[in-house]
C-alpha positions as CSV (number, residue, x, y, z in Angstrom):
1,X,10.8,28.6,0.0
2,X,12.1,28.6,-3.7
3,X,9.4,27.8,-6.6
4,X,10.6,26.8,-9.5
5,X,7.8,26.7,-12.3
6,X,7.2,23.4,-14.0
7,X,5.2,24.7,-17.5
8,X,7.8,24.9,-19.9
9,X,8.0,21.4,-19.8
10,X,7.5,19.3,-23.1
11,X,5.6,16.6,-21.7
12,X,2.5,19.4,-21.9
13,X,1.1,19.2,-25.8
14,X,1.1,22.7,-25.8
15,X,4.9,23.6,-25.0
16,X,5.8,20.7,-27.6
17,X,3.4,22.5,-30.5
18,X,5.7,25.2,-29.1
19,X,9.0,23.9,-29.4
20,X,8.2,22.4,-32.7
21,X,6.9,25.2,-34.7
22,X,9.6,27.4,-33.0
23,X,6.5,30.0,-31.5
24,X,8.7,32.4,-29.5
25,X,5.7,34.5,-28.7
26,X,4.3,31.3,-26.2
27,X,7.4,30.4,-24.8
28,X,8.0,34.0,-23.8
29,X,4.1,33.9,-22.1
30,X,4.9,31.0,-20.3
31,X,8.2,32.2,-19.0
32,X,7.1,35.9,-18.0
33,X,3.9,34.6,-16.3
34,X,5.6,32.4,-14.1
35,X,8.0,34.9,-13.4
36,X,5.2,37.4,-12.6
37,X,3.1,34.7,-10.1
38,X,6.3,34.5,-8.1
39,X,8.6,31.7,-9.6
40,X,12.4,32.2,-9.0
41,X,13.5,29.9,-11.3
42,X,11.8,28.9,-14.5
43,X,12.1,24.9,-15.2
44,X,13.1,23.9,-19.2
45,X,12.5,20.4,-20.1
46,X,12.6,19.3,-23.9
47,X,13.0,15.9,-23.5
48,X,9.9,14.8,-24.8
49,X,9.7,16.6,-28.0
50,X,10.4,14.9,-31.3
51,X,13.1,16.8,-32.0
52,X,16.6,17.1,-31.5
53,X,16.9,17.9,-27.3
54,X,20.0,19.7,-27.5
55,X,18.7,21.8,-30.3
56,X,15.9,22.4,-28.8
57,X,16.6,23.0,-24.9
58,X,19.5,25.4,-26.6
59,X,16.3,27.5,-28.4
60,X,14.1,28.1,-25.4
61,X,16.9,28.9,-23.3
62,X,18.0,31.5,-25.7
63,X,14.3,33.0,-26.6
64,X,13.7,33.3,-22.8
65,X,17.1,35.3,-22.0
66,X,16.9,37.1,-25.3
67,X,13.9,38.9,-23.6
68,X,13.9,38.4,-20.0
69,X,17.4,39.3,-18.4
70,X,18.6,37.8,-15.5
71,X,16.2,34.8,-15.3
72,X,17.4,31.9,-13.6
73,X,16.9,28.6,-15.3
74,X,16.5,24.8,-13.8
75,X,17.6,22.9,-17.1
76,X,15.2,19.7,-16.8
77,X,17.1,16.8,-18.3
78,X,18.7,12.9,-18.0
79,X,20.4,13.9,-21.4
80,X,24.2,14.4,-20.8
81,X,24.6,16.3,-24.3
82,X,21.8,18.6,-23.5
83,X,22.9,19.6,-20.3
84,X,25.8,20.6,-21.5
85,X,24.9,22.9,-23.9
86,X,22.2,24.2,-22.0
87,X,25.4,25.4,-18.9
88,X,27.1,27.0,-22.2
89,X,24.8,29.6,-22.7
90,X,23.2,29.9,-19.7
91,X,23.6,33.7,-18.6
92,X,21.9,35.0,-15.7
93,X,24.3,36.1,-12.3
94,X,22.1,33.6,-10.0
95,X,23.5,30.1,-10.2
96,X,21.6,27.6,-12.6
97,X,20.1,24.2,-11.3
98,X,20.5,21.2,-12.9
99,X,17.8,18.3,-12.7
100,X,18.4,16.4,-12.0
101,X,21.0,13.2,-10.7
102,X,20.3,10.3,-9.0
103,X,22.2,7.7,-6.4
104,X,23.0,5.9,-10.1
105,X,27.1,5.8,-9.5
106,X,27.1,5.9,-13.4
107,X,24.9,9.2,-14.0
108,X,26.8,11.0,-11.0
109,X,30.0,10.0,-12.3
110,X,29.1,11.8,-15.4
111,X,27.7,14.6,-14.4
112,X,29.6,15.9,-11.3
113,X,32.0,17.3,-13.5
114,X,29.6,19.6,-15.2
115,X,28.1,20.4,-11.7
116,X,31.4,21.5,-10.9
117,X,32.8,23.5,-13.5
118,X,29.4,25.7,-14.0
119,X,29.0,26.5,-10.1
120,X,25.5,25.0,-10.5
121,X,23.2,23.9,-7.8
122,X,21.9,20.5,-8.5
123,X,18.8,18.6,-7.6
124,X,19.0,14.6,-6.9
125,X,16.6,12.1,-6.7
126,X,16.2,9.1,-4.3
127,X,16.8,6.6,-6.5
128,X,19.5,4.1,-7.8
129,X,20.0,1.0,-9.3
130,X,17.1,-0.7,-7.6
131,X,14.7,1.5,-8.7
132,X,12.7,3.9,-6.9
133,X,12.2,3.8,-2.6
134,X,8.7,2.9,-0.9
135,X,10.3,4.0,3.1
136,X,11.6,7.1,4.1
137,X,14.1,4.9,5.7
138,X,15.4,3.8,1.8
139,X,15.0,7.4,1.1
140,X,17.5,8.1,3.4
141,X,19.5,5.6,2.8
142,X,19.9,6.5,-0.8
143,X,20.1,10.4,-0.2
144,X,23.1,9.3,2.6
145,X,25.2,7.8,-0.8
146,X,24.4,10.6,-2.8
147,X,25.5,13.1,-0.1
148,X,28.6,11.3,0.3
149,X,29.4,11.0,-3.1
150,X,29.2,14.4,-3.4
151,X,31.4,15.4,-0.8
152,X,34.2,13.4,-2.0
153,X,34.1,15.3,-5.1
154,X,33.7,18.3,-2.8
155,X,30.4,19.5,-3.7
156,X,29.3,22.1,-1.2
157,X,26.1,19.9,0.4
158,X,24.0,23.1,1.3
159,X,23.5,23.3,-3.4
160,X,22.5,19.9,-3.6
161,X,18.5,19.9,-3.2
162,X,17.3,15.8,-2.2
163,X,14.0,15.1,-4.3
164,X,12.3,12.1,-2.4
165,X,10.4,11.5,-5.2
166,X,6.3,12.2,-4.7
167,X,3.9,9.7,-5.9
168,X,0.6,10.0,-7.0
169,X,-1.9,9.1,-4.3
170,X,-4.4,7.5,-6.2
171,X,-2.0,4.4,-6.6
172,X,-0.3,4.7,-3.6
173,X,-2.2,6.3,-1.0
174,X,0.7,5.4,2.0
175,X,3.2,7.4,0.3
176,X,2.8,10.8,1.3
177,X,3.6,10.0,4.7
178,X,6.6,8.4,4.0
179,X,7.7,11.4,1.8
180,X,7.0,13.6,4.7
181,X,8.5,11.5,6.9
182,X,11.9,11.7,4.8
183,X,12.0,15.5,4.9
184,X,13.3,16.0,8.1
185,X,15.6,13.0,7.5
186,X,17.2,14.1,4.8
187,X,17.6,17.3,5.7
188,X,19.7,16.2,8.7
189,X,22.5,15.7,6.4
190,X,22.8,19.4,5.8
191,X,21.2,19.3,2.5
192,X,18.1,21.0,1.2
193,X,14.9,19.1,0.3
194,X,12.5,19.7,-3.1
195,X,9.3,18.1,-4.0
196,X,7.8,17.6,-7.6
197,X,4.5,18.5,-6.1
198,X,1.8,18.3,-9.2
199,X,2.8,14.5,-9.4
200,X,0.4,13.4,-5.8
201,X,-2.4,14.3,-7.6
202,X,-2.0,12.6,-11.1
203,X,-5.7,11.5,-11.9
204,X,-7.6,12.7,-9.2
205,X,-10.0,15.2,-9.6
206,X,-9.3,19.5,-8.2
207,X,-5.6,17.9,-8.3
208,X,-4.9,22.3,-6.7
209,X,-6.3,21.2,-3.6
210,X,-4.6,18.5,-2.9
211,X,-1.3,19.5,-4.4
212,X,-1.4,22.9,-2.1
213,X,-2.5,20.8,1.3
214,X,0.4,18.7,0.6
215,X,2.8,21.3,-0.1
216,X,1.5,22.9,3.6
217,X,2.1,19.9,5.2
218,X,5.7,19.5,3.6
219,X,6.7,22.6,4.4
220,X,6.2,22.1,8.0
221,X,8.1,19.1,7.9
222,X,11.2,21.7,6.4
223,X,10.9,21.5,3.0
224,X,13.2,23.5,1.0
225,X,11.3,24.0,-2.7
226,X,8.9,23.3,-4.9
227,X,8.8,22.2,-8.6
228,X,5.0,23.4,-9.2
229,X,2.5,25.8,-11.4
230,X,3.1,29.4,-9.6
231,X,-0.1,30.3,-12.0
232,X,-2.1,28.4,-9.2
233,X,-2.7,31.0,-7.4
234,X,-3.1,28.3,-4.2
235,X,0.1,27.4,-4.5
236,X,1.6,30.7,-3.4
237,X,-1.2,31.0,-1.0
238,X,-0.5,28.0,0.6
239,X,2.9,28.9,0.4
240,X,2.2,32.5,2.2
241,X,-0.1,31.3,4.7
242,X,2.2,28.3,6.1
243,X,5.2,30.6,6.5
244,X,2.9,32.6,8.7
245,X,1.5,29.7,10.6
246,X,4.5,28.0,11.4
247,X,6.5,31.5,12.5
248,X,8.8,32.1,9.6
249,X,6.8,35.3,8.4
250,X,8.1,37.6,11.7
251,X,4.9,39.7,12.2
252,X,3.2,38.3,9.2
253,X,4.9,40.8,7.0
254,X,5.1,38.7,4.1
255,X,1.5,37.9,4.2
256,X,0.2,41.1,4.6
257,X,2.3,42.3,1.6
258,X,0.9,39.4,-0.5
259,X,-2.2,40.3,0.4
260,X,-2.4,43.5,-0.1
261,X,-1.2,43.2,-3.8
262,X,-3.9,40.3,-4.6
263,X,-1.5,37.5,-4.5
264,X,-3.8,35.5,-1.5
């Protein structure tokens, strides 16, 4: 299970007080934390700030791996422009993600190429021109295009992680079993599967609870990684604990490691 942590995102008031007033000291907090809980890649959206994006995605980037070497970095962004810059000076020796694409023949056409030059690994979403899917079926459907698209570009499919796209429960409590019904569907056509797993609980009260049950049950339908808070210290309980449940911890090694370090 890969983690990739979601906090340096500028939708948060705090990371775009951050960005804005250039406060190196935070970013590098937020980073090294994440690290620390267990993250292996560290997410960087600045897409929300008021700023200029590709200025800005450019100055995290640079503050993190100006201290911490060797971090691996999801670069969180629709913007073409910002993308690009952020594969430029991207240095660690694992390979970056990009996040994301979608089954949009327009935003695959354009960034494929940059996929392909940079080595990256890339994370699409399950949605297109018609919007966003309500069936696992449609999730399928739309992940099937992607996959092929891909191909004929030839994009490896095992670096191309399918994001069925989670919805928050208290407007659509029906969802989360399509979304776990997609899992093992999409991962049929030799891809990998990732979840955005804070967004089920948007507005709900003890939102931890519910976004670590969910992330249980997704991983026993196969799920691949997470885009979640590693500072939740449920999270990488939940995480633990499942692998031992469902046999993929041989002797429960891994848990009794993470217990014995504090990390349950």
């Amino acid at each position: 299970m890969i983690i990739i942590g979601e906090r340096i995102n500028s939708t948060r008031p705090e990371i775009q007080a951050a960005i804005k007033n250039r406060n190196v000291s935070f970013i590098l907090k937020e980073a090294a934390s994440q690290l620390k809980a267990g993250a292996d890649y560290i997410d960087v959206n600045c897409a929300q700030t008021s700023g200029d994006e590709v200025q800005d995605i450019d100055w995290v980037i640079s503050v993190i791996q100006s201290e911490i070497k060797d971090v691996n970095i999801c670069i969180d962004s629709p913007n073409y422009l910002a993308i690009d810059r952020a594969l430029n000076i991207y240095k660690a020796k694992g390979r970056v993600i990009i996040n994301s694409i979608t089954g949009e023949e327009a935003r695959i056409k354009k960034i494929l190429p940059l996929i392909m030059n940079h080595k990256a690994k890339v994370i699409a979403l399950t949605m297109d021109e018609r919007g966003m899917p309500k069936t696992a079926s449609d999730r399928f459907e739309i992940a099937k295009v992607i996959v092929e698209r891909a191909k004929s570009d030839v994009f490896n499919p095992e670096d191309l992680y399918i994001d069925p796209l989670v919805r928050p429960i208290s407007t659509e409590p029906t969802q989360v079993k399509e979304i776990l019904n997609s899992i093992p569907l999409i991962k049929s056509l030799g891809v990998k599967t990732i979840l955005g797993l804070s967004n089920v609980s948007f507005g709900l009260p003890n939102r931890s609870l519910l976004n670590r049950t969910f992330l249980s049950m997704a991983i026993q339908m196969g799920l691949d990684a997470a885009i979640s808070d590693p500072l939740d210290k449920g999270i990488v309980s939940a995480i633990t604990a499942s692998n031992a449940l469902l046999g993929l911890d041989e002797y429960c090694v891994d848990y009794i490691k993470a217990f014995r370090v504090g990390k349950l």
